[in-house]
N, CA, C and O atoms as a Maestro MAE file, in Angstrom:
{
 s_m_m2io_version
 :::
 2.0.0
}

f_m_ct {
 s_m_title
 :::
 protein
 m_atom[228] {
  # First column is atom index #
  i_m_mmod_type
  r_m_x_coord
  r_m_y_coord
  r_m_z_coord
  i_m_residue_number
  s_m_chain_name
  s_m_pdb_residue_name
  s_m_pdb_atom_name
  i_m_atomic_number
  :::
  1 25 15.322 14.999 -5.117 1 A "UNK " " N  " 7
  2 3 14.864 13.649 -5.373 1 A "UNK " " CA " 6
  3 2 15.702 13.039 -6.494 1 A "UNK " " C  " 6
  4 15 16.086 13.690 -7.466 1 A "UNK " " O  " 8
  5 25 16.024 11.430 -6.247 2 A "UNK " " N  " 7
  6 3 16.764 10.849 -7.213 2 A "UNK " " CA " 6
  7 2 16.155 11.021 -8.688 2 A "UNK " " C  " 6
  8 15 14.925 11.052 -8.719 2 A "UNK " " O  " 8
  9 25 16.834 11.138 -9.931 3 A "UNK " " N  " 7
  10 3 16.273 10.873 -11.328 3 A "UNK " " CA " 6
  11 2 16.191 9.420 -11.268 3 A "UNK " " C  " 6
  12 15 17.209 8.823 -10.917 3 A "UNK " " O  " 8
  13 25 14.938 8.624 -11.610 4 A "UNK " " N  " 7
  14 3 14.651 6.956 -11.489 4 A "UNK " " CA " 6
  15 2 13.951 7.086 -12.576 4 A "UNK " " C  " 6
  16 15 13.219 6.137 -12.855 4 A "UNK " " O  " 8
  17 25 13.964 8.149 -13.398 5 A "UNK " " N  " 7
  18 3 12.612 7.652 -15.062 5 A "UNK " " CA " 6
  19 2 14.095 6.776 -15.921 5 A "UNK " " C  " 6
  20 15 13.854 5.776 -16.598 5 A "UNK " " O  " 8
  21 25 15.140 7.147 -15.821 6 A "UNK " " N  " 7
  22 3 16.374 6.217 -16.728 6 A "UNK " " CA " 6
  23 2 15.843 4.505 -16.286 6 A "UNK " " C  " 6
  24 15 15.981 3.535 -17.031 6 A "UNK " " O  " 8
  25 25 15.255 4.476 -14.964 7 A "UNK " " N  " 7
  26 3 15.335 3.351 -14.091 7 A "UNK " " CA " 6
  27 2 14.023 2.450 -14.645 7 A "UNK " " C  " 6
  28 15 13.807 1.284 -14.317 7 A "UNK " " O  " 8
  29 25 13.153 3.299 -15.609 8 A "UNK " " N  " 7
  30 3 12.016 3.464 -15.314 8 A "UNK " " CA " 6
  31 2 11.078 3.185 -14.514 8 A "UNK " " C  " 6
  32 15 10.032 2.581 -14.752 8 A "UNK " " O  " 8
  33 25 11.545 3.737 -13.309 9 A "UNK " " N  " 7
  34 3 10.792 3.787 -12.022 9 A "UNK " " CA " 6
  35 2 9.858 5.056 -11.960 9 A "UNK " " C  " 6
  36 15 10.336 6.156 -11.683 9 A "UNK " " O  " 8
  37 25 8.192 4.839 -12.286 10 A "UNK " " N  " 7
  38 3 7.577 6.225 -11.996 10 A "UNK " " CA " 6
  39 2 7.493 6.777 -10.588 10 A "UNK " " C  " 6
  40 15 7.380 5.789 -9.863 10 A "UNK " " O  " 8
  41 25 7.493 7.850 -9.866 11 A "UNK " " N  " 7
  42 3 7.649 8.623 -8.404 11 A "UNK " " CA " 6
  43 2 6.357 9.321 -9.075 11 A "UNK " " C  " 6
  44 15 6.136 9.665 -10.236 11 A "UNK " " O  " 8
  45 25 5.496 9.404 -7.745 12 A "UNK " " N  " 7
  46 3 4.498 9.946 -7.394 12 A "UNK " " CA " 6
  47 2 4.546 10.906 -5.941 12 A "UNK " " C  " 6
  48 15 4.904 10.451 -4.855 12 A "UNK " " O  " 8
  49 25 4.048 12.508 -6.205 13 A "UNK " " N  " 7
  50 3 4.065 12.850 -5.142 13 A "UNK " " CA " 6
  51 2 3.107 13.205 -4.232 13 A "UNK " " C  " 6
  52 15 2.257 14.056 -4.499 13 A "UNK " " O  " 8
  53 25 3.164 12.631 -3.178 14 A "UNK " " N  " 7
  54 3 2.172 12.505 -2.059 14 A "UNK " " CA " 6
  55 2 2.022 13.251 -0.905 14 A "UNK " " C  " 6
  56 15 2.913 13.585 -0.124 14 A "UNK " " O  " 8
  57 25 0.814 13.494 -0.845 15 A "UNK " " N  " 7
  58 3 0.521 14.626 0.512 15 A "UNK " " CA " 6
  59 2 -0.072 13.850 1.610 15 A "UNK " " C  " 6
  60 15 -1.303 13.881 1.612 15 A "UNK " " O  " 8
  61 25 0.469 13.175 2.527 16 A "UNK " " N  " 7
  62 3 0.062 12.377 3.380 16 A "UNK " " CA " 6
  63 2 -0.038 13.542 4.850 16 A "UNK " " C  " 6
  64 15 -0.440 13.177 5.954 16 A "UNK " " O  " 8
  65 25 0.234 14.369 4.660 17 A "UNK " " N  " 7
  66 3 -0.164 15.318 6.217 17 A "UNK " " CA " 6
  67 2 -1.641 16.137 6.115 17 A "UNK " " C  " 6
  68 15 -2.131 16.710 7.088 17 A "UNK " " O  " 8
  69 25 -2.290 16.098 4.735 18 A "UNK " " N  " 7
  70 3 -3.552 16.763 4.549 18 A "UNK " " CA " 6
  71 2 -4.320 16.097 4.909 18 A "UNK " " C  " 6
  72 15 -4.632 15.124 4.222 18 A "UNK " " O  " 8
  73 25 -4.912 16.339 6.083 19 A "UNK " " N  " 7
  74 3 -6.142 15.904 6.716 19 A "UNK " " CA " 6
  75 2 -7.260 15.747 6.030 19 A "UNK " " C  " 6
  76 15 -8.081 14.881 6.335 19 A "UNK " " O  " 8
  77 25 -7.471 16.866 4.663 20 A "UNK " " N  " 7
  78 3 -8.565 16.634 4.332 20 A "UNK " " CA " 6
  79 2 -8.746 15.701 3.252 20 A "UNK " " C  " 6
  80 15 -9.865 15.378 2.853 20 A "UNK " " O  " 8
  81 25 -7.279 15.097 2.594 21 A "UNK " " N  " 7
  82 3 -6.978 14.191 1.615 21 A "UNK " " CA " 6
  83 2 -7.278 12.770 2.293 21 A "UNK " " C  " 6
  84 15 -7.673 11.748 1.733 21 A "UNK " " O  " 8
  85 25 -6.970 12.989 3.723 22 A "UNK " " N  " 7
  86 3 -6.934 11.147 4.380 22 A "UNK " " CA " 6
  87 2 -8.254 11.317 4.348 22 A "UNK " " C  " 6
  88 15 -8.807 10.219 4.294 22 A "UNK " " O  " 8
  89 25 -8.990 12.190 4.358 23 A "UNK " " N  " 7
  90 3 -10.530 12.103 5.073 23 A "UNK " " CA " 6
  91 2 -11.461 11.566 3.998 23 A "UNK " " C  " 6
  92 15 -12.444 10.827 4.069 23 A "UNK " " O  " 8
  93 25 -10.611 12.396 2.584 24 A "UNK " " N  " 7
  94 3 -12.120 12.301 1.309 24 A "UNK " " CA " 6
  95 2 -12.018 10.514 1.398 24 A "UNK " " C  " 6
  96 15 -12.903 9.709 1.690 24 A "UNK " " O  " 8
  97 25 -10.470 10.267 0.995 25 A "UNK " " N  " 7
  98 3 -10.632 8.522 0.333 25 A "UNK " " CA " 6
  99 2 -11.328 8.036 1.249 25 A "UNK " " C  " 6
  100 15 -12.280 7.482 0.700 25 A "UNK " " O  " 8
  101 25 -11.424 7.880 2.802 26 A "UNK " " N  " 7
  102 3 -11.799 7.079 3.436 26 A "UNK " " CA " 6
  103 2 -13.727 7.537 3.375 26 A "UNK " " C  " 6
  104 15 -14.656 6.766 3.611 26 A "UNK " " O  " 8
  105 25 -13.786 8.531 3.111 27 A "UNK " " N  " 7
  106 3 -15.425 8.938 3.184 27 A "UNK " " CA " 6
  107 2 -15.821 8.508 1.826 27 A "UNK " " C  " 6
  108 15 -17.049 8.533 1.740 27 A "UNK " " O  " 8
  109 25 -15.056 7.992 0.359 28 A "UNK " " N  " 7
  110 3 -15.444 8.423 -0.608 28 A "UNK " " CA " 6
  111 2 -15.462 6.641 -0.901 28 A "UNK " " C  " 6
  112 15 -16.161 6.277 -1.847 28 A "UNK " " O  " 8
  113 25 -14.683 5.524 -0.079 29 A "UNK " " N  " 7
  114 3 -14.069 4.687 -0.717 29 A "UNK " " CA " 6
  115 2 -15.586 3.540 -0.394 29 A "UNK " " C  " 6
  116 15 -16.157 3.553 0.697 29 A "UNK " " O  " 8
  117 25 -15.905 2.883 -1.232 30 A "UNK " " N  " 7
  118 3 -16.607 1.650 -1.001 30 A "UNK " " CA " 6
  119 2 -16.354 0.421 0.038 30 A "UNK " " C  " 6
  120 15 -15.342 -0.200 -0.287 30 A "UNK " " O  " 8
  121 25 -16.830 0.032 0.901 31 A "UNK " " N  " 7
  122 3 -16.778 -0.650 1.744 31 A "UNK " " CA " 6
  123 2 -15.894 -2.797 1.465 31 A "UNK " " C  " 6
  124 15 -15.395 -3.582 2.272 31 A "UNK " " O  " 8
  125 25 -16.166 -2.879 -0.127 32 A "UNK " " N  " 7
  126 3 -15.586 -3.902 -0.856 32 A "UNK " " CA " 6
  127 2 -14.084 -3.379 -1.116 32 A "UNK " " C  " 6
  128 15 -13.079 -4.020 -0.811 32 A "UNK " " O  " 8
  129 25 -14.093 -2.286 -1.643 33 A "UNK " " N  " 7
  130 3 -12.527 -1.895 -1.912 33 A "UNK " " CA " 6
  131 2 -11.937 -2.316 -0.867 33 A "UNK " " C  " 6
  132 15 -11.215 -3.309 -0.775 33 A "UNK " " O  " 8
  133 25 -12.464 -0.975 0.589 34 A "UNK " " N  " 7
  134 3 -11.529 -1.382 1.585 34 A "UNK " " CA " 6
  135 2 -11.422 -3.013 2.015 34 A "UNK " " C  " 6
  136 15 -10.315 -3.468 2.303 34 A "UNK " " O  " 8
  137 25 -12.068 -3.475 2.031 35 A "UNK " " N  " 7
  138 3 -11.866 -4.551 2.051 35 A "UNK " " CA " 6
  139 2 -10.540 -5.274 0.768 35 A "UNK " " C  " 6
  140 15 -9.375 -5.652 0.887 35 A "UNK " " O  " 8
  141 25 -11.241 -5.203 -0.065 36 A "UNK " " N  " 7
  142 3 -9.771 -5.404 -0.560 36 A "UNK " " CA " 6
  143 2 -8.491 -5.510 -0.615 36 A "UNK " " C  " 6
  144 15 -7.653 -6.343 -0.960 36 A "UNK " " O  " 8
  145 25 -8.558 -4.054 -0.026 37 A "UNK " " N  " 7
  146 3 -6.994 -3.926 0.179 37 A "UNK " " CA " 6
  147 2 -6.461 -3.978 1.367 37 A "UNK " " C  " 6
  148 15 -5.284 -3.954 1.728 37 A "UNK " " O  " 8
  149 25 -7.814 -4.078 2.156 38 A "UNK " " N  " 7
  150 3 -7.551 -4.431 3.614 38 A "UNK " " CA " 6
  151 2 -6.752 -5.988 3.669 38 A "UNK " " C  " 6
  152 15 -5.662 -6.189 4.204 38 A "UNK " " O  " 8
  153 25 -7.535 -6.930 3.026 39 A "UNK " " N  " 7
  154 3 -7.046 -8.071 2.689 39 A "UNK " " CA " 6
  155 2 -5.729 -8.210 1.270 39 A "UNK " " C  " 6
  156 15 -5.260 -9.338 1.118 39 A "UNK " " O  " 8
  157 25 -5.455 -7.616 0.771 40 A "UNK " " N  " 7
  158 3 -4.045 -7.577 -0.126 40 A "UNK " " CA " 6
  159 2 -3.045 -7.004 0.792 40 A "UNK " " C  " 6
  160 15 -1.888 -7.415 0.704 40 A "UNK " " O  " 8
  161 25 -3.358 -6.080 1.685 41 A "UNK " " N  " 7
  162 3 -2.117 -5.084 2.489 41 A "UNK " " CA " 6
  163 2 -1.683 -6.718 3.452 41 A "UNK " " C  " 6
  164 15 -0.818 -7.492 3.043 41 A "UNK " " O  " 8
  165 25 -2.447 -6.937 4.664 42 A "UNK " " N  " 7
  166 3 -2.909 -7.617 5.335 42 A "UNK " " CA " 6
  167 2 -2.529 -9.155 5.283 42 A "UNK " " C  " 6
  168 15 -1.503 -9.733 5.642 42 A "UNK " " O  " 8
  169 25 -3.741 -9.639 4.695 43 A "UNK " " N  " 7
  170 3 -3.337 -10.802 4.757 43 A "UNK " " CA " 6
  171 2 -2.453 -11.274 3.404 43 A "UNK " " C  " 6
  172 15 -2.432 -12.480 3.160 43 A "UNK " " O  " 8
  173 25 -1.909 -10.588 2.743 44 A "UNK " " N  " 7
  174 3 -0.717 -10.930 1.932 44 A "UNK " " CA " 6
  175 2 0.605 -10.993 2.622 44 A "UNK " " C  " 6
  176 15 1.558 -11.761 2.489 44 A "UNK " " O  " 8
  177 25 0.371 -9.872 3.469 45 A "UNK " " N  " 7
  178 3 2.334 -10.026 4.481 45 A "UNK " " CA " 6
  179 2 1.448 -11.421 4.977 45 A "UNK " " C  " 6
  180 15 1.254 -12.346 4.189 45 A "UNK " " O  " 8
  181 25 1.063 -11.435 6.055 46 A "UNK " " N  " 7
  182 3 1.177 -12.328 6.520 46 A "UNK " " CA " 6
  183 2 1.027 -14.284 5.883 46 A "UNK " " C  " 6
  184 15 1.187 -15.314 6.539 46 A "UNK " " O  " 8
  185 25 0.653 -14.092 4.329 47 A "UNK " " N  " 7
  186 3 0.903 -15.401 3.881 47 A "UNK " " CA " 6
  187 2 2.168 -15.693 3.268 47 A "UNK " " C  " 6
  188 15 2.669 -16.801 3.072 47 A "UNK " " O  " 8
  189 25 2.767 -14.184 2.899 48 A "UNK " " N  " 7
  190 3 4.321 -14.159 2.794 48 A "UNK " " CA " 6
  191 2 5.459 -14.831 4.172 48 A "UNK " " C  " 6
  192 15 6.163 -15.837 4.263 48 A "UNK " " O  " 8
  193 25 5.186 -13.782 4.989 49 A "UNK " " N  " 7
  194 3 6.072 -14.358 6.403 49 A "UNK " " CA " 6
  195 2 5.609 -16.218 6.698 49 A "UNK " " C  " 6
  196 15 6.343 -17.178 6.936 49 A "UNK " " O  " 8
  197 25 4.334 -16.140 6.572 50 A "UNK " " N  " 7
  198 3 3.896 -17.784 6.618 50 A "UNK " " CA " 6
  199 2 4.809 -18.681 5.339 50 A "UNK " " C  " 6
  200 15 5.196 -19.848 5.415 50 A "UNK " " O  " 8
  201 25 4.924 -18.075 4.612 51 A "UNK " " N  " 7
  202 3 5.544 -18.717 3.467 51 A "UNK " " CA " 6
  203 2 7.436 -18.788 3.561 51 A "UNK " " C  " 6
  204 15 8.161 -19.741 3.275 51 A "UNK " " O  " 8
  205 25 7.814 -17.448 4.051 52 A "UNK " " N  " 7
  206 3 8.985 -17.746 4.289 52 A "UNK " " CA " 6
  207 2 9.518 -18.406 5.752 52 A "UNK " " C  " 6
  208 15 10.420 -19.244 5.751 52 A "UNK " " O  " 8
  209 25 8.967 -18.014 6.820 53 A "UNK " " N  " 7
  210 3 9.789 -18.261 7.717 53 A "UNK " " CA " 6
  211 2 10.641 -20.113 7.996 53 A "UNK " " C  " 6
  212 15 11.792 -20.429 8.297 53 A "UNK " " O  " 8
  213 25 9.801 -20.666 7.805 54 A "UNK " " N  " 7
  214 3 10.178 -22.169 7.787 54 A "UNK " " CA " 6
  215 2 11.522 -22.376 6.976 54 A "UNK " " C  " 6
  216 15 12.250 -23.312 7.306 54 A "UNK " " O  " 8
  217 25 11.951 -21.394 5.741 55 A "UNK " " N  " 7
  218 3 13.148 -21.285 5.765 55 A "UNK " " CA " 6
  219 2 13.919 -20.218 6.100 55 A "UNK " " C  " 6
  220 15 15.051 -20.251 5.618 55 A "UNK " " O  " 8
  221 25 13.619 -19.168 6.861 56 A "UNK " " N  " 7
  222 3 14.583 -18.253 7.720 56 A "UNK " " CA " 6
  223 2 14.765 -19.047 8.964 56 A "UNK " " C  " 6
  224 15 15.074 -18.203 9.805 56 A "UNK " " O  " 8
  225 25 14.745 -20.004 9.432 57 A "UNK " " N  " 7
  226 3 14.580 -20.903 10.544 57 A "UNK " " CA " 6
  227 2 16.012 -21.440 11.060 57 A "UNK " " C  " 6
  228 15 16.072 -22.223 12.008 57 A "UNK " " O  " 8
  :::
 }
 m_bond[227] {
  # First column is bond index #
  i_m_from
  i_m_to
  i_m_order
  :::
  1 1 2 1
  2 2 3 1
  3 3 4 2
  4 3 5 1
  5 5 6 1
  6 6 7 1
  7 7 8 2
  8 7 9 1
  9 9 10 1
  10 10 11 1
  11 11 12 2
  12 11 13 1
  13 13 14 1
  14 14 15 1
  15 15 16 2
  16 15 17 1
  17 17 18 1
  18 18 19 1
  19 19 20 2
  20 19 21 1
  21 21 22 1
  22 22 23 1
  23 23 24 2
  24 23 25 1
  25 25 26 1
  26 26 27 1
  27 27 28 2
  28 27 29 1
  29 29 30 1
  30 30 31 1
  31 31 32 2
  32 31 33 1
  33 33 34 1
  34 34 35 1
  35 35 36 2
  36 35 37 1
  37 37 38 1
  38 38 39 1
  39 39 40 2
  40 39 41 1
  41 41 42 1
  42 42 43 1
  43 43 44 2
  44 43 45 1
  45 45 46 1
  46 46 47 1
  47 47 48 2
  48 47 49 1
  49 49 50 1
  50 50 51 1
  51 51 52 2
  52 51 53 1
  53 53 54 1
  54 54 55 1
  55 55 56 2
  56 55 57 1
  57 57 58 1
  58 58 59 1
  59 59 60 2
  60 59 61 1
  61 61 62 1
  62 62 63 1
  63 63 64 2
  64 63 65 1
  65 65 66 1
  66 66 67 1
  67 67 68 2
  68 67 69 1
  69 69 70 1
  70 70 71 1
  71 71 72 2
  72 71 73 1
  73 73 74 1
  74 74 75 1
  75 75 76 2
  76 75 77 1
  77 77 78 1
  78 78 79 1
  79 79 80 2
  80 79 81 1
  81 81 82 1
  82 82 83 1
  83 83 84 2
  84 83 85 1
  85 85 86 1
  86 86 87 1
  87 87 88 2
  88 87 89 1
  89 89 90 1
  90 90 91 1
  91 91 92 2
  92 91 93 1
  93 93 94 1
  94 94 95 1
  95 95 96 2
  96 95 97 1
  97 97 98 1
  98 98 99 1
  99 99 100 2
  100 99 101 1
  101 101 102 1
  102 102 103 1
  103 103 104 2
  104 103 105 1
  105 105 106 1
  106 106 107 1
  107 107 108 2
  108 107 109 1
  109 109 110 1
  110 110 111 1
  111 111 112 2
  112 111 113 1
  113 113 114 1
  114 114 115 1
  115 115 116 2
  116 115 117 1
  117 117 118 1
  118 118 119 1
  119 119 120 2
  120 119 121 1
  121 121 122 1
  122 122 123 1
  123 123 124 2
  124 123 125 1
  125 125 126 1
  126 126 127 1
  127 127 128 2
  128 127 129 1
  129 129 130 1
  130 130 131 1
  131 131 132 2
  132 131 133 1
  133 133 134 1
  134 134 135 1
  135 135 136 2
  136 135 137 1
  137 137 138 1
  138 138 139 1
  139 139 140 2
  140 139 141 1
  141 141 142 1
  142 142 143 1
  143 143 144 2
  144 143 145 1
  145 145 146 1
  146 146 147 1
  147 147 148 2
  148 147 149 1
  149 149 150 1
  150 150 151 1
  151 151 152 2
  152 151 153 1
  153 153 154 1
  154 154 155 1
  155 155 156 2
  156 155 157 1
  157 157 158 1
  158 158 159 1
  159 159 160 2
  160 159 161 1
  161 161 162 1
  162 162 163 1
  163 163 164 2
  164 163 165 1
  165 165 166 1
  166 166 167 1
  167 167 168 2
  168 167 169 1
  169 169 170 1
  170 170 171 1
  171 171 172 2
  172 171 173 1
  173 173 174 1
  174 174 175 1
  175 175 176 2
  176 175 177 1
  177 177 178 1
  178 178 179 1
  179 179 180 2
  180 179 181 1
  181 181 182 1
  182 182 183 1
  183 183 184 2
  184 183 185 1
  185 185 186 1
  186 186 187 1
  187 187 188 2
  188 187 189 1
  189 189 190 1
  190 190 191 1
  191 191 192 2
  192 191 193 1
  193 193 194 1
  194 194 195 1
  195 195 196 2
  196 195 197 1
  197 197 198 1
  198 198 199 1
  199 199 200 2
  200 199 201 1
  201 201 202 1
  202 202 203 1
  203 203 204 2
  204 203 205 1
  205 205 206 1
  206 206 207 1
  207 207 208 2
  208 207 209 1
  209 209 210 1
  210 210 211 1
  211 211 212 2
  212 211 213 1
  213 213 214 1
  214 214 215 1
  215 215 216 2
  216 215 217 1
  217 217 218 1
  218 218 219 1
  219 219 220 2
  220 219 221 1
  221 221 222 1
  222 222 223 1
  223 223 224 2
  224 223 225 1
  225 225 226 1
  226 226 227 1
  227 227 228 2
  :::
 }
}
């Protein structure tokens, strides 16, 4: 892995193939969160692309 702390870029390492890691957040997470970020993931691209495309045009 690249050195990025000079960059000060922090790297976090992630276990995204543990089944039982995807399972706790989603069993553990509040129904407002997901929402949350359902709506920051979500409808943020899409007010971005709404925002740019008229000048990628």
């Amino acid at each position: 892995m690249l050195d990025l702390s000079r960059n000060r870029v922090l790297t976090v390492a992630l276990e995204v193939t543990d089944d039982a890691s995807r399972k706790a957040a989603i069993e553990d997470a509040a129904i407002e969160d997901m929402h949350l970020v359902f709506e920051t993931n979500y409808f943020g691209s899409v007010s971005m692309i709404q925002y740019a495309l008229p000048y990628l045009r």
